[in-house]
N, C-alpha and C positions, 0 to 999 in steps of 0.2 A: 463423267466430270473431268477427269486425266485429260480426257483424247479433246475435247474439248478447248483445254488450256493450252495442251501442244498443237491444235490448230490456228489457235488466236496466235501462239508465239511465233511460229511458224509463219504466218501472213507479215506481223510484224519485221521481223529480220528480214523477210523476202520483198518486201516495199520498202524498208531501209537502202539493202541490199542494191535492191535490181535485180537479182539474180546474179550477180558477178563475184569471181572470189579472184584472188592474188596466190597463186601458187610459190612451190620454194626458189623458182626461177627468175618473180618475181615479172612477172607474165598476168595478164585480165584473162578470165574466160566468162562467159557469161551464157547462162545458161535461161531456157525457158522453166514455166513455176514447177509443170511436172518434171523435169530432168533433177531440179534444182532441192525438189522434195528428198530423192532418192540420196543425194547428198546431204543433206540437212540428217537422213534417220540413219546415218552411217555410224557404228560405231569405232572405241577406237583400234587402230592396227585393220579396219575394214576396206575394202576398196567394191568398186562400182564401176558400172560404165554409163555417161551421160554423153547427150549429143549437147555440143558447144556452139552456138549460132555466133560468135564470133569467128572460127575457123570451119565452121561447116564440116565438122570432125566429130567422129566417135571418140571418148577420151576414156580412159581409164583412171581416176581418180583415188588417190588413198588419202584416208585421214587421219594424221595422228594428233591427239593429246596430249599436248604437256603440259605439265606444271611449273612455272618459274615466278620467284618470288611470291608465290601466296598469290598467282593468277593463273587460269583457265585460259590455254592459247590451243584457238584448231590450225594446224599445219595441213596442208595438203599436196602432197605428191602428185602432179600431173601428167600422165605419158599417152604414148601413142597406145592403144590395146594389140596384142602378141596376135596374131592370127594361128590356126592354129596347125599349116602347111610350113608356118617358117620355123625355123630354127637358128 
């Protein structure tokens, strides 16, 4: 029944959406439904890596929660993903 409810909410935000979020740079990325799922079941302080079909980029994505005034805000850090040759 749960899984159920978080798939209906899930479709919902993600057809509101588009798939697109606004980063802290204040930059679109816009992502397809699966990359975009991976995002959505993030917790907070978690990051992921999603492909962004607006830059045709691997992205590394975090998500934080905050609380300000008695509201629920998701922030997300966007960066490039560290490979793991560089330094």
């Amino acid at each position: 029944m749960i899984q159920l409810i978080m798939n209906t909410l899930f479709s919902f935000v993600f057809f509101i959406s588009a798939g697109t979020i606004l980063d802290t740079k204040f930059k679109f990325h816009k992502f397809d439904k699966k990359n975009y799922r991976i995002i959505f079941n993030l917790k907070n302080n978690e990051s992921g890596h999603s492909f962004c079909i607006k830059h045709a980029a691997v992205e590394n994505i975090k998500k934080i929660i905050r609380f300000e005034d008695g509201v629920q805000r998701d922030i997300y850090k966007v960066s490039k993903p560290v490979k793991e040759g560089d330094n």
